[in-house]
C-alpha positions as CSV (number, residue, x, y, z in Angstrom):
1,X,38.1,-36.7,19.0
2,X,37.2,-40.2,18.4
3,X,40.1,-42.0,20.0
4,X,40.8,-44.5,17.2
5,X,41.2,-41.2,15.0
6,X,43.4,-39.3,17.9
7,X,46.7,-40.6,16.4
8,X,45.9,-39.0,12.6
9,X,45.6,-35.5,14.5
10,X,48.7,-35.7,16.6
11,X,51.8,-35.4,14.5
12,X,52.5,-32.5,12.2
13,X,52.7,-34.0,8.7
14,X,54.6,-31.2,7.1
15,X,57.8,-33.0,6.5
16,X,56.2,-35.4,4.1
17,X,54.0,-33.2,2.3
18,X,56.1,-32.4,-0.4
19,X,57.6,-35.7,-1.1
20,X,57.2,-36.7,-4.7
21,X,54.3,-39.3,-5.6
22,X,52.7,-40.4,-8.7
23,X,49.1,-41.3,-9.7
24,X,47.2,-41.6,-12.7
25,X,50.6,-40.8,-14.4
26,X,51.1,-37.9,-13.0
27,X,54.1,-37.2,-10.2
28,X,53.0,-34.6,-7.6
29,X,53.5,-33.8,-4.0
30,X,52.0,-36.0,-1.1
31,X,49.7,-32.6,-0.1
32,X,48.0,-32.6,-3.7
33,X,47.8,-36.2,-3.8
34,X,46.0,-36.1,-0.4
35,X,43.8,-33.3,-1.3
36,X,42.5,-34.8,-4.4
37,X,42.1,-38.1,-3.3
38,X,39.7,-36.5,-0.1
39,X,38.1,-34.5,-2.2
40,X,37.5,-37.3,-4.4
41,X,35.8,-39.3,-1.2
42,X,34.4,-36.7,0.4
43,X,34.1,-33.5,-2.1
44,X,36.2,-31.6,0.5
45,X,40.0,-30.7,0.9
46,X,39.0,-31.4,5.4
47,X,37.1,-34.4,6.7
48,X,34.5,-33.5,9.9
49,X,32.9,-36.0,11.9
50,X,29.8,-36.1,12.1
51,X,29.0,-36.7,15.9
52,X,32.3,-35.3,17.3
53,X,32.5,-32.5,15.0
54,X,36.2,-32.5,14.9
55,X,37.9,-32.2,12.2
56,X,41.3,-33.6,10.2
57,X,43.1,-31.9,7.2
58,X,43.6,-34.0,3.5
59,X,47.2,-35.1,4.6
60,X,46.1,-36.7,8.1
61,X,43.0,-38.6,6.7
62,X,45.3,-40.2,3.8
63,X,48.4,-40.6,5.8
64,X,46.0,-42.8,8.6
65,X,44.1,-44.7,6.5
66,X,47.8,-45.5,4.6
67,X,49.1,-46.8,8.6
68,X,45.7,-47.5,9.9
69,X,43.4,-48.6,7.9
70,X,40.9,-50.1,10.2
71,X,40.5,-46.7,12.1
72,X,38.1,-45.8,8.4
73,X,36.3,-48.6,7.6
74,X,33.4,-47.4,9.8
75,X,34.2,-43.3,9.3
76,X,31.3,-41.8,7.0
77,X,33.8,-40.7,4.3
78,X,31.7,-41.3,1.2
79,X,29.7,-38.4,0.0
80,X,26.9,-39.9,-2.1
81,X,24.5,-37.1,-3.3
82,X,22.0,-38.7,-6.2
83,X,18.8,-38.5,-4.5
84,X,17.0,-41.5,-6.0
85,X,20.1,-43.8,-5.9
86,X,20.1,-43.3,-2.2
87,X,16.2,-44.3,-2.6
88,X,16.7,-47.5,-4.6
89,X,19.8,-48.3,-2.4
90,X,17.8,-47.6,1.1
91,X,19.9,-44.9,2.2
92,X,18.9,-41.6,4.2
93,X,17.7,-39.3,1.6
94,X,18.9,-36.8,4.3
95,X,22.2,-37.6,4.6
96,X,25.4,-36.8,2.1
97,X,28.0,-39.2,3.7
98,X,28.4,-42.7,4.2
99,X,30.9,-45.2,5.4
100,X,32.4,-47.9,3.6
101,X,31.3,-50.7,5.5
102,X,27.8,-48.9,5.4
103,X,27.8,-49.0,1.0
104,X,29.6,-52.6,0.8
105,X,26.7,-54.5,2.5
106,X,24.4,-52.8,-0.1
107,X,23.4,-55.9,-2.6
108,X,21.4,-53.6,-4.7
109,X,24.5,-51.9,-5.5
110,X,26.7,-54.4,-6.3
111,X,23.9,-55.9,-9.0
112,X,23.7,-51.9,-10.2
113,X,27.7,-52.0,-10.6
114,X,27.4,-56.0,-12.5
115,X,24.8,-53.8,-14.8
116,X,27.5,-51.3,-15.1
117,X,30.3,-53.7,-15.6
118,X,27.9,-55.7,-18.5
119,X,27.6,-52.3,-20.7
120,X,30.9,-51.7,-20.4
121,X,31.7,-55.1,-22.0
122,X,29.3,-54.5,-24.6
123,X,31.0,-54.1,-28.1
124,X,28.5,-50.5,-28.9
125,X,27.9,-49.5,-25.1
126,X,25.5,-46.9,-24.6
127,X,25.8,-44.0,-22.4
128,X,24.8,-45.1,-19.1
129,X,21.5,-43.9,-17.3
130,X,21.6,-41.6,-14.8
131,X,21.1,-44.5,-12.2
132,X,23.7,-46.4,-13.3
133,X,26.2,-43.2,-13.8
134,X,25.3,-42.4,-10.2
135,X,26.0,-46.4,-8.9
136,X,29.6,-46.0,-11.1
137,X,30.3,-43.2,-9.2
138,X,30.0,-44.2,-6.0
139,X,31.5,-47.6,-7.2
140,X,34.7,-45.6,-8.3
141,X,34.9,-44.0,-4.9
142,X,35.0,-47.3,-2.9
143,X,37.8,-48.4,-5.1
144,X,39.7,-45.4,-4.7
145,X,39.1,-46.1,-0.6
146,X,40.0,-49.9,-0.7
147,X,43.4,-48.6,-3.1
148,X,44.1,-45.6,-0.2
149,X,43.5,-48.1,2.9
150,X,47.0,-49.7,3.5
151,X,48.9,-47.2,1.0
152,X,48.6,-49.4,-2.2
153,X,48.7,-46.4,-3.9
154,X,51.7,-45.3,-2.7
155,X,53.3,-45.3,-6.0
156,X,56.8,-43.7,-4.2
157,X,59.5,-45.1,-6.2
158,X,60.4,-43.5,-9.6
159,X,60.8,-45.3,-13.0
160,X,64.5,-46.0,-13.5
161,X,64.5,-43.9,-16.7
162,X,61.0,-42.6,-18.2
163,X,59.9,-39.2,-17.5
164,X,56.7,-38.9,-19.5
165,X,55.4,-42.4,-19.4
166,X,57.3,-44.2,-16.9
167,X,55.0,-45.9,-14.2
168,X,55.8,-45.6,-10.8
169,X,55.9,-48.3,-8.7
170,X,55.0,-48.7,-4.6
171,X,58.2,-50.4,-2.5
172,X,56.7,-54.3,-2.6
173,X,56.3,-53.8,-6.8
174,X,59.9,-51.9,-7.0
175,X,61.8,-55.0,-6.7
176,X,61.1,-55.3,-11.1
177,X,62.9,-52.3,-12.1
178,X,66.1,-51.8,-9.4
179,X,67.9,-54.4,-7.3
180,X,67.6,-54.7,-3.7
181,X,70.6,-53.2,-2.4
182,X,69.4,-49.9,-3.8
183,X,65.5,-49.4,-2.5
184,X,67.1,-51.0,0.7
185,X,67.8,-47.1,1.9
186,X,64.7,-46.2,0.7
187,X,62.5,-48.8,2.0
188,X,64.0,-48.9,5.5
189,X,63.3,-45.0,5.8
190,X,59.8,-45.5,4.7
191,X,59.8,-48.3,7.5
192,X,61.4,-46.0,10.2
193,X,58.6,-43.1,9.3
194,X,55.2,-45.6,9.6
195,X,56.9,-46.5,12.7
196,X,57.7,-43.4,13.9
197,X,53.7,-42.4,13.4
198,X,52.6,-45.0,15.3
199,X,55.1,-43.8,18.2
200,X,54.0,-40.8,17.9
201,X,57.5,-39.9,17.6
202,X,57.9,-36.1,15.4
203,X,61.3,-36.2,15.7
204,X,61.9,-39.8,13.9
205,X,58.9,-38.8,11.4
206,X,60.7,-35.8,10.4
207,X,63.7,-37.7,10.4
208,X,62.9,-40.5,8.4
209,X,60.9,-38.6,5.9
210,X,63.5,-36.5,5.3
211,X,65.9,-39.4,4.4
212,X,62.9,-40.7,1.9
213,X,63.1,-38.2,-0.2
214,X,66.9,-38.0,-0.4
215,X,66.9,-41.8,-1.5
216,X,64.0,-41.8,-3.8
217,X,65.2,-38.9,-5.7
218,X,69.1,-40.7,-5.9
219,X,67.1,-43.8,-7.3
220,X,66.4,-41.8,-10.6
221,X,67.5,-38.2,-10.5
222,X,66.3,-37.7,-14.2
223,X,62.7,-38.6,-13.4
224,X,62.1,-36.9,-10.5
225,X,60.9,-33.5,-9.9
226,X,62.6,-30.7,-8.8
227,X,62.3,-29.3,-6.1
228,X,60.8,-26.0,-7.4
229,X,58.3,-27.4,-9.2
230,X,56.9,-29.5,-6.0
231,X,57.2,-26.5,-3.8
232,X,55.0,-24.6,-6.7
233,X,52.3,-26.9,-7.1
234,X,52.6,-27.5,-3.3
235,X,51.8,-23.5,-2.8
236,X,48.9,-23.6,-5.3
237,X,46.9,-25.9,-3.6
238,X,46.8,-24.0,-0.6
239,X,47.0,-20.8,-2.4
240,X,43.7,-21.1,-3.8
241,X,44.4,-18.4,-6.5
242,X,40.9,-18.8,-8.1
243,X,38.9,-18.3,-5.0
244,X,40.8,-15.0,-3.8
245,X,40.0,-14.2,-7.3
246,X,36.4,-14.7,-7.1
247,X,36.3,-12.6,-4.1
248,X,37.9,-9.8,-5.6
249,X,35.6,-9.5,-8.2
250,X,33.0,-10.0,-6.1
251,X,34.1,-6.8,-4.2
252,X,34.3,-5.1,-7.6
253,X,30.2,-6.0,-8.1
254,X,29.7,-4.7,-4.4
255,X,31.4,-1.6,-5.2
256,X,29.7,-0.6,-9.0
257,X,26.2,-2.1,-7.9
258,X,26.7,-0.1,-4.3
259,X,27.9,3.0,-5.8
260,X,25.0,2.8,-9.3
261,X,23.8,6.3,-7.6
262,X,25.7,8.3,-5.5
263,X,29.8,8.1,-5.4
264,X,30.2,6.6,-8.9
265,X,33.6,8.0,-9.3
266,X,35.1,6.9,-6.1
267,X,32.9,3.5,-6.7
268,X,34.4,3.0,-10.4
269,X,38.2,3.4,-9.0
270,X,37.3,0.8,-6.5
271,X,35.9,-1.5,-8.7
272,X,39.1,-0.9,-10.8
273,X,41.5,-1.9,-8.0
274,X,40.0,-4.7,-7.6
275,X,39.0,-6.2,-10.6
276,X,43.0,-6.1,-11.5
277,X,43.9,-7.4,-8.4
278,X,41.7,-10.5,-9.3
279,X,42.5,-10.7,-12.8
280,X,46.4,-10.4,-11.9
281,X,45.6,-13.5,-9.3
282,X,43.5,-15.6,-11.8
283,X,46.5,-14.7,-13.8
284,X,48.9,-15.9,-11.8
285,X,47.4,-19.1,-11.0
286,X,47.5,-20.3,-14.4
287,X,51.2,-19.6,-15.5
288,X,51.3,-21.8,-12.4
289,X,48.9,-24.7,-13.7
290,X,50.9,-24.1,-16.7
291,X,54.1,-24.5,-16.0
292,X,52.9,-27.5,-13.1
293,X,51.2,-29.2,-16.4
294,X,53.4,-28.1,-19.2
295,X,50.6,-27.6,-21.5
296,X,47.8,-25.1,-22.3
297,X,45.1,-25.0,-18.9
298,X,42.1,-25.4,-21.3
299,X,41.8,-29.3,-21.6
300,X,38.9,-30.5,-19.2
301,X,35.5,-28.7,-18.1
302,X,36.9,-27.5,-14.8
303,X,40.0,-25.3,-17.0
304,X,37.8,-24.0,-19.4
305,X,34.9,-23.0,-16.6
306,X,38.1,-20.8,-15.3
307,X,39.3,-19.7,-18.5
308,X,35.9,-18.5,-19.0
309,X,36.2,-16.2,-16.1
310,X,39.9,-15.2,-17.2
311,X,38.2,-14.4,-20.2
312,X,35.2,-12.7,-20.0
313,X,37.7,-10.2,-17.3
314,X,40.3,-9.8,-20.0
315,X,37.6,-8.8,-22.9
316,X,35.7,-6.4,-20.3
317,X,39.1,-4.4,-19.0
318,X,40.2,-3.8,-22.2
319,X,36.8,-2.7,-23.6
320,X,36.1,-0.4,-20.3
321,X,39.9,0.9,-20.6
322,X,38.4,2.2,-24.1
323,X,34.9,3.0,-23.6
324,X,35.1,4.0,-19.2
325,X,31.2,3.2,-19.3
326,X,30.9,0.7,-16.4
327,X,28.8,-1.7,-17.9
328,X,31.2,-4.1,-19.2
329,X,33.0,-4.4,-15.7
330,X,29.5,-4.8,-14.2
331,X,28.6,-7.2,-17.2
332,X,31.4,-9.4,-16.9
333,X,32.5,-9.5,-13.1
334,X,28.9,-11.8,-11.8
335,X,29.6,-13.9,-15.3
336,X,33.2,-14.4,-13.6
337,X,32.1,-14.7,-10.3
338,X,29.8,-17.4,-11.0
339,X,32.1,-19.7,-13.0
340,X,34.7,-19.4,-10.5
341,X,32.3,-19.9,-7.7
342,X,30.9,-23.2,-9.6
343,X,34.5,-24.6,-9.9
344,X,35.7,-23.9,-6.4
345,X,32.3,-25.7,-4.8
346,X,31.3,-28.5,-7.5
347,X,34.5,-30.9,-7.2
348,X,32.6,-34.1,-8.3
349,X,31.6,-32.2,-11.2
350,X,34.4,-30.1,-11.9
351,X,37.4,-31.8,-10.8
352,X,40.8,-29.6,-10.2
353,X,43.0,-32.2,-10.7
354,X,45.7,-32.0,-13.1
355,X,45.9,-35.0,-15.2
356,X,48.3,-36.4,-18.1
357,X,46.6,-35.7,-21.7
358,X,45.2,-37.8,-24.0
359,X,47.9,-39.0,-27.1
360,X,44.9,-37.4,-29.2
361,X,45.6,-33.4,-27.6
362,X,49.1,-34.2,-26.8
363,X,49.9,-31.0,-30.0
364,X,50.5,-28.6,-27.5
365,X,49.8,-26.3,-31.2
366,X,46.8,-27.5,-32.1
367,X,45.7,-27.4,-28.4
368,X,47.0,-24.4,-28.0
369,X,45.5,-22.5,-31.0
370,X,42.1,-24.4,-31.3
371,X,40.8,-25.0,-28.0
372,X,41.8,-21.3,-26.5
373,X,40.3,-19.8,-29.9
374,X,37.0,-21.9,-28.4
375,X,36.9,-21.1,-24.9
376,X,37.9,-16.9,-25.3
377,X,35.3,-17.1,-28.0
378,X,33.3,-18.7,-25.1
379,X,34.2,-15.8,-22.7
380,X,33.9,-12.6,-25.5
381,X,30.2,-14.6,-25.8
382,X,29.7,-14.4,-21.7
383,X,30.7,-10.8,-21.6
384,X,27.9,-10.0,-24.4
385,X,25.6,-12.0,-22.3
386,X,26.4,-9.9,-19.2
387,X,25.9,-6.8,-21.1
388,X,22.4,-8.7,-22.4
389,X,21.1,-9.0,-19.0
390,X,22.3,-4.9,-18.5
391,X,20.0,-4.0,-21.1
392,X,17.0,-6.3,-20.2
393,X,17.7,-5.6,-16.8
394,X,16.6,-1.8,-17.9
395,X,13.8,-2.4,-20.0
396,X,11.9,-4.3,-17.2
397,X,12.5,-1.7,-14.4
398,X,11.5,0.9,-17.3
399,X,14.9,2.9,-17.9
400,X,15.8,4.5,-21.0
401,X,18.6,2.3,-22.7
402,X,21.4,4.0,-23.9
403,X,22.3,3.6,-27.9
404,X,26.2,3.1,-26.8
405,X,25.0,0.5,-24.7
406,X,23.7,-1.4,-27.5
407,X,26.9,-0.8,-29.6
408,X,29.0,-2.4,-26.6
409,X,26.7,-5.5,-26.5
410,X,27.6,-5.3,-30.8
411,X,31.2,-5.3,-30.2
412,X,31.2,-8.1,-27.6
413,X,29.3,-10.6,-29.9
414,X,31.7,-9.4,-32.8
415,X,34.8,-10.4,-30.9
416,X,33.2,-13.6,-30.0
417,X,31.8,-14.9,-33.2
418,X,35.4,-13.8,-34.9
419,X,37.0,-16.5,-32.0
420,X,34.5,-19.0,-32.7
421,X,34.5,-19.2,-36.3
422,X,38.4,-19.0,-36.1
423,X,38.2,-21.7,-33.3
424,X,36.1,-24.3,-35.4
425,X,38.0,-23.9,-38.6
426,X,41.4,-25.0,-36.5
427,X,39.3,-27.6,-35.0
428,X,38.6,-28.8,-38.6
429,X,42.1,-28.8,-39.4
430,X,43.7,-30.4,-35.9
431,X,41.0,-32.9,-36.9
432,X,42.5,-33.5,-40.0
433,X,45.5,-34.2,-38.4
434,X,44.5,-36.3,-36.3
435,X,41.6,-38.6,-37.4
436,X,42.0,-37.6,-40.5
437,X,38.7,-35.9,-41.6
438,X,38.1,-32.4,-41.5
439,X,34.4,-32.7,-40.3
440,X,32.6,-35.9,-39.7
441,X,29.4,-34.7,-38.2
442,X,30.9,-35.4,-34.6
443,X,28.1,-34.4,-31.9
444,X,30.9,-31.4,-30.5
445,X,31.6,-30.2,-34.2
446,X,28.1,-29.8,-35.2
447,X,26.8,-28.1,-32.0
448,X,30.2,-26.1,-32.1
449,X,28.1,-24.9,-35.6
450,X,24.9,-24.7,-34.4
451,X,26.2,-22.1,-31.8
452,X,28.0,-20.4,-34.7
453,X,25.0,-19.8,-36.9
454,X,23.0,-18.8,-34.1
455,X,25.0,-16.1,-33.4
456,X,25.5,-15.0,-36.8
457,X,22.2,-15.1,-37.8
458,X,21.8,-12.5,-34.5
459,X,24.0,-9.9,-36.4
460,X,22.3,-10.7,-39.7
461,X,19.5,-9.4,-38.6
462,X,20.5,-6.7,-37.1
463,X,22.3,-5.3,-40.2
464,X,19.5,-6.5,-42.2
465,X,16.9,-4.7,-39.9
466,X,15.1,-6.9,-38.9
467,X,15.5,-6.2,-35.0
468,X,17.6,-3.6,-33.5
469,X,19.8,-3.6,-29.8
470,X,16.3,-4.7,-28.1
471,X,16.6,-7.8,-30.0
472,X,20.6,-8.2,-30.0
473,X,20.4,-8.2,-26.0
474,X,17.6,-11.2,-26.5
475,X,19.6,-13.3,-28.6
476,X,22.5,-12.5,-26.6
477,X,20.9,-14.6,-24.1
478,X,19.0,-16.8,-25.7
479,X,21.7,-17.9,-28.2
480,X,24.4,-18.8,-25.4
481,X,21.9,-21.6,-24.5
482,X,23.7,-22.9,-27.7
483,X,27.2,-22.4,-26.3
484,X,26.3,-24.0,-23.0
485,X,24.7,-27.1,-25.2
486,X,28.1,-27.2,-27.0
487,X,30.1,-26.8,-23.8
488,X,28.5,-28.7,-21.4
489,X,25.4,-30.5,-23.2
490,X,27.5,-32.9,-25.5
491,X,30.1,-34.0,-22.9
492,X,27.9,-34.4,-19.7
493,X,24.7,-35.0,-21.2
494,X,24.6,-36.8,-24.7
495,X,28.1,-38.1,-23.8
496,X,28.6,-39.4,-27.8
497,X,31.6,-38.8,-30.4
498,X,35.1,-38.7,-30.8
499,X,35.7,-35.7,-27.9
500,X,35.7,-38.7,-25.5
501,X,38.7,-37.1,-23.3
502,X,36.2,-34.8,-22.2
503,X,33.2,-36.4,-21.2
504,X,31.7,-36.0,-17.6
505,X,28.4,-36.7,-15.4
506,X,26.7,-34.2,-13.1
507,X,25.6,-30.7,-12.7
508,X,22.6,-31.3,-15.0
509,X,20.1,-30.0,-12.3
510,X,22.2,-26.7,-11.9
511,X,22.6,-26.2,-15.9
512,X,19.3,-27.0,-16.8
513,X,17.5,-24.4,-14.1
514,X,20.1,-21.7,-14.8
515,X,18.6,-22.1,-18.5
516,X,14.7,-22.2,-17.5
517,X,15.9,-18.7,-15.3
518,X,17.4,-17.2,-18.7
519,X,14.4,-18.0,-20.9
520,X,12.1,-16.5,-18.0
521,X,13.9,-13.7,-17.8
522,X,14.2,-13.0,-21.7
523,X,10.1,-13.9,-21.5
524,X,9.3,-11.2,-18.8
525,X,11.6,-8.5,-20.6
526,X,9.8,-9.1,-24.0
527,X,6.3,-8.6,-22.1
528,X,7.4,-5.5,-20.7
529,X,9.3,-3.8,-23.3
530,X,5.9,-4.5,-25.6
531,X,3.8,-3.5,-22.8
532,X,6.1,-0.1,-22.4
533,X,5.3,0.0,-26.5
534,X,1.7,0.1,-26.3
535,X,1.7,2.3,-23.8
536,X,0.2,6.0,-25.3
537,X,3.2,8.9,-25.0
């Protein structure tokens, strides 16, 4: 251990974790805080060294460079990953993290982050260039460093009376909404724990921290959590309920793709088990988001990239509790395995953190009704596209295809145009309500229809004729390119219209080459099954 850093591994930090803080609006324990705000750095809940290799938790890298931060100015703690911004810049192309001190000498950046600055500042500005997306990034990750270093972020002490909207404030800002003699308690306990931690003393830590969270919860009892709901969202951070999930369906895709041959009884009650077990996790960890967030989880990319999982689970055990054919488990659980693997590994793109809403989706009805009519249309759509890649997946390796198997892929597109239609006329109406228009054209409205006509134009044809389940697995595929355009393509990639509160950057290199795979793949499967046609009996 570097010996500057020793200190930040020596006391056990448990008695502060689940003191109340609040940031971006939001009150939350010290552990989440801590976790989001290394993640945010880093794109990791633990901080390694690179040359030592030893390695400090969320809570001990925040809590030090709160006390000490000097020890972090030279500490490679800022992941930058866009390859030719590291070019222009000068940096390593090799290399993912980078220290403070390392980026703030950089003049090129600083005249990339003035650019940034200038477009902001322009009355029309236009969505920023990937060069200058990737400088803001980074930019936004010093300032979160300089605001951690010294705890100025520290936002401890509760507004007097204002629950919802109520800012915080840190003990040198408190003095503005309660009079001395009452953060006195407070502020000398917050005084006696830094102390303690530079003692090294656990005793006085545990001590003082515990008499911080009496007084700061006396100092407004109305505003500050309770203790159940800190100890909940405390627990599902370290729970990780969405990656034990992902690994129990990946067991179920083990046990049906293991078991295709021999043992498919014993390998279907396995895959049962555990597809349940996941779905009754995944389950579980959002009545907790909910209940942490008092709203519908379905509000920002990373929610509905789970949801999608939840989903596309829930439409497949219902349909395979009917139909006990397999393929909808084994079409849905790698559709759910890959969404949830996505948000648990991509934090910079899909960010975890639960964050106060908008005023426009603050209709918990509307959000409610609209946006989960969307995203389970979303996840009835994924199942179908599973069950696509079933079907394709036999015509290429030259397998009779099953009549049933096309009437499942039928059903699953059914259920998911039924929730998309449904899910755009609500949006029409919420949008009514709120901007009052029902449809303006917005970028998200009109690919929201582009994806609908797409897929009903799919089962026009096929009751027309004009293909049959061949066909229906191709557009399957080809027509959730749509839904991923809608999803993903307006908010991190054109960026434009009113659905602002949902606007991102990254992943564009992951999205685009999983649709150049699917468009391969539907290419190959057309050759062959015509190739299988010409063939003489």
């Amino acid at each position: 251990m570097i010996p500057c850093l020793a200190q930040a591994k020596t006391l056990d930090l448990s008695s502060l974790e689940d003191l109340a803080i609040q940031e971006n609006g939001r009150s939350k324990p010290v552990i989440v805080f801590a976790v989001e705000s290394l993640k945010t750095l880093y794109g990791k809940a633990h901080w390694k060294n690179e040359e030592s290799k030893d390695s400090l938790s969320a809570m001990q890298v925040v809590t030090d460079l709160a006390f000490h931060p000097q020890n972090w100015i030279e500490q490679k703690l800022i992941r930058v990953d866009h390859l030719k911004l590291k070019k222009e810049l000068g940096l390593p192309r090799t290399e993912k993290y980078f220290s403070y001190a390392q980026l703030a000498k950089i003049e090129r950046l600083q005249q990339l982050l003035e650019e940034v600055l200038a477009e902001r500042r322009k009355k029309n500005p236009e969505k920023l260039s990937p060069m200058l997306e990737a400088a803001r990034s980074v930019g936004a990750k010093m300032d979160v460093f300089e605001r951690l270093a010294g705890g100025r972020v520290w936002a401890l002490v509760p507004h007097p009376s204002d629950p919802l909207n109520g800012a915080w404030s840190t003990f040198p800002d408190a003095a503005q909404n309660y009079p001395v003699e009452k953060l006195t308690p407070g502020l000398a306990a917050f005084q006696q724990m830094a102390a303690a931690y530079d003692q090294e003393d656990q005793s006085a830590f545990d001590q003082a921290a515990a008499v911080l969270k009496v007084e700061m919860r006396k100092l407004s009892p109305g505003v500050y959590p309770t203790e159940s709901l800190l100890r909940l969202e405390h627990f599902y951070v370290q729970a990780h309920p969405f990656r034990l999930a992902w690994i129990a369906y990946l067991i179920t895709v083990i046990a049906l793709a293991v078991t295709s041959i021999k043992g498919r009884a014993v390998g279907y009650k396995i895959a049962w088990i555990f597809a349940l077990i996941g779905f009754s996790i995944q389950f579980a960890g959002f009545v907790a988001r909910t209940l942490i967030s008092g709203r519908a989880p379905v509000t920002n990319m990373y929610e509905t990239v789970i949801w999608l999982g939840f989903g596309v689970m829930f439409f497949a055990l219902i349909f395979e509790a009917i139909y006990r054919c397999r393929y909808f488990l084994l079409g849905a659980t790698p559709v759910a395995v890959l969404s949830l693997i996505l948000a648990d590994s991509l934090p910079a793109v899909l960010n975890s953190a639960i964050h106060p809403l908008v005023p426009v989706l603050r209709h918990n009805f509307w959000l409610t009704t609209h946006v989960l009519s969307i995203t389970s249309s979303y996840a009835a759509l994924a199942l179908a596209l599973g069950v696509g890649h079933i079907v394709l997946g036999k015509v290429i390796m030259g397998k009779s295809v099953s009549p049933s198997l096309f009437q499942y892929l039928y059903r699953s597109i059914q259920i998911g145009v039924l929730l998309l239609g449904a899910g755009t006329i609500l949006g029409g109406v919420w949008a009514n309500y709120s901007w009052g228009r029902f449809w303006d054209w917005d970028p998200k409205e009109t690919w929201a229809l582009i994806a609908l006509l797409c897929y009903l134009a799919i089962l026009h044809g096929r009751l027309a004729g004009w293909w049959g389940g061949f066909g229906l697995a191709v557009g399957s595929i080809l027509a959730f390119q749509a839904i991923i355009m809608a999803w993903y393509g307006v908010n991190f990639i054109l960026g434009a219209g009113l659905h602002s509160y949902g606007f991102g950057a990254g992943g564009l290199e992951y999205v685009s080459g999983f649709a150049v795979l699917e468009v391969l793949f539907v290419a190959f499967a057309i050759w062959t099954y015509r190739k299988q046609r010409v063939q003489p009996a």
